[in-house]
C-alpha positions as CSV (number, residue, x, y, z in Angstrom):
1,X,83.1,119.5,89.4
2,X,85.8,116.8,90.2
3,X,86.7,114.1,87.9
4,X,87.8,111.2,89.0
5,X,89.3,108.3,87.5
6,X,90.8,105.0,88.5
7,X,93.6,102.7,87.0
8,X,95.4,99.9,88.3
9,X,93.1,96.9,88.6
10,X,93.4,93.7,86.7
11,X,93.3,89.8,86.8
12,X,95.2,88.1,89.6
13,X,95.5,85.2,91.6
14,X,94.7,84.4,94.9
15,X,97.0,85.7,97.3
16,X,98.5,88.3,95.0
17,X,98.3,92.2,95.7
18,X,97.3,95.5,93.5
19,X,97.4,99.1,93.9
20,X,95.0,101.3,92.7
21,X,95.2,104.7,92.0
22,X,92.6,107.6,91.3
23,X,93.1,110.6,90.0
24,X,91.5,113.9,90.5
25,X,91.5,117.0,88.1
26,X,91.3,119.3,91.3
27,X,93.0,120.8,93.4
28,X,89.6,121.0,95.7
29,X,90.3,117.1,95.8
30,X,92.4,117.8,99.3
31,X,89.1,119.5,100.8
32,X,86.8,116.4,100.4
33,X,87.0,112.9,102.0
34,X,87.4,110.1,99.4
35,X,86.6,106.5,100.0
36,X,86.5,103.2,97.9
37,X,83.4,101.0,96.7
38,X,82.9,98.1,95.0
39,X,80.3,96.6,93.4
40,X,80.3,92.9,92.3
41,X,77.7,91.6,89.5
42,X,74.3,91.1,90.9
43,X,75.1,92.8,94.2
44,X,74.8,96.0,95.6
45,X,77.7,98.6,95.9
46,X,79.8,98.1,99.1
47,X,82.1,100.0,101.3
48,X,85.7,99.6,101.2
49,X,87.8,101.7,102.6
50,X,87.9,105.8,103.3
51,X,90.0,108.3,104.9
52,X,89.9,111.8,105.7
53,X,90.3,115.3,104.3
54,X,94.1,115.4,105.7
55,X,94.4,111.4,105.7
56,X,94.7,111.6,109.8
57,X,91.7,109.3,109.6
58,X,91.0,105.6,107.8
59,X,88.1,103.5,108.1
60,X,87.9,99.7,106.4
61,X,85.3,97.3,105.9
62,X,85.8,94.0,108.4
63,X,86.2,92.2,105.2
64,X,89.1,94.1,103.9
65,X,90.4,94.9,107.5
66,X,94.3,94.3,107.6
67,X,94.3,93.4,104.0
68,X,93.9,96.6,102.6
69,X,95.3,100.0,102.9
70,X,93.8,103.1,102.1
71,X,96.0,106.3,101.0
72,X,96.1,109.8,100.1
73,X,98.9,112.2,98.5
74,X,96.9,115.6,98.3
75,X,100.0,117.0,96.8
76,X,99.6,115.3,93.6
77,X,95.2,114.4,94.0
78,X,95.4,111.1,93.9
79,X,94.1,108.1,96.3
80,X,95.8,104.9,96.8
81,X,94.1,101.6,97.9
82,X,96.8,99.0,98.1
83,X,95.3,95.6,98.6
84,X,97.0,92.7,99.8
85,X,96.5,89.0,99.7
86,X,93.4,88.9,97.1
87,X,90.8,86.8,97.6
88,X,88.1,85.3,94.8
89,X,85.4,87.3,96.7
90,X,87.4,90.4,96.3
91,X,86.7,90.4,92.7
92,X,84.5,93.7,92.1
93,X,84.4,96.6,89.6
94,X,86.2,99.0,91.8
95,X,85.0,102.8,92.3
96,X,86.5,105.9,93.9
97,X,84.5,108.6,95.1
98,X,84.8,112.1,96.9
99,X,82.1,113.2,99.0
100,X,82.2,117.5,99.1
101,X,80.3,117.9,102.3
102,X,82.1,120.7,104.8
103,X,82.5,118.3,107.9
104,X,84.7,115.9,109.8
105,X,82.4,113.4,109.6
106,X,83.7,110.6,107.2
107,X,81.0,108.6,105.5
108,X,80.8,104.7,104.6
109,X,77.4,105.5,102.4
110,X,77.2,105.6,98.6
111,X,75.0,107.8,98.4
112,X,76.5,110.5,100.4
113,X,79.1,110.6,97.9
114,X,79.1,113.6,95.1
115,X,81.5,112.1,92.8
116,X,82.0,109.1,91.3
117,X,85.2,107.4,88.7
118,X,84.0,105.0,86.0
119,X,85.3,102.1,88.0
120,X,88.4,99.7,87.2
121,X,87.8,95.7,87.2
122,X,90.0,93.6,89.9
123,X,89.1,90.0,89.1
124,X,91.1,87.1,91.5
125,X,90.9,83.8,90.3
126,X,91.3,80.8,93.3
């Protein structure tokens, strides 16, 4: 079973950037397509950003299109999402995940995700 966990979020301002980071503990990390969610309080978990087994593929939410960048280093099992000029409705608990399914398909759904990371706050004050 993959572990995931994230780091890098934190409280910015408007217009600032991050970069988060999640880690894998496996090497089967490189066989699975990984994406970003968010979830912000009293709403349901959203789409962010994925990308595919290889990282030949990347898909955004129009909200976060040519704001954010999705990433992949297989070599070292870890996925990047570098964000760029925050906004206030950016702020979200952020949450990596790795869906296992054998296919090219890349999903935007939760729930056909396998694994999950505990999340890491990004909070952007206006």
């Amino acid at each position: 079973q993959v572990q995931l966990v994230e780091s890098g979020g934190g409280l910015v301002q408007a217009g600032d950037s991050l970069r988060l980071s999640c880690a894998a503990s496996e090497r089967a990390f490189s066989s699975y397509s990984v994406g970003w969610f968010r979830q912000a309080p009293g709403k349901d978990r959203e789409f962010v950003a994925a990308i595919s087994r290889r990282g030949g593929r990347t898909y955004y939410a129009d909200s976060v299109k040519g704001r954010f960048t999705i990433s992949r280093d297989n070599a070292k099992n870890t996925l990047y999402l570098q964000m760029n000029s925050l906004k206030p409705e950016d702020t979200a608990v952020y949450y990596c995940a790795a869906d296992r399914t054998d296919s090219w398909m890349v999903s935007k759904v939760p729930g056909d995700y396998d694994y999950w990371g505990q999340g890491t706050q990004v909070t952007v004050s206006s």
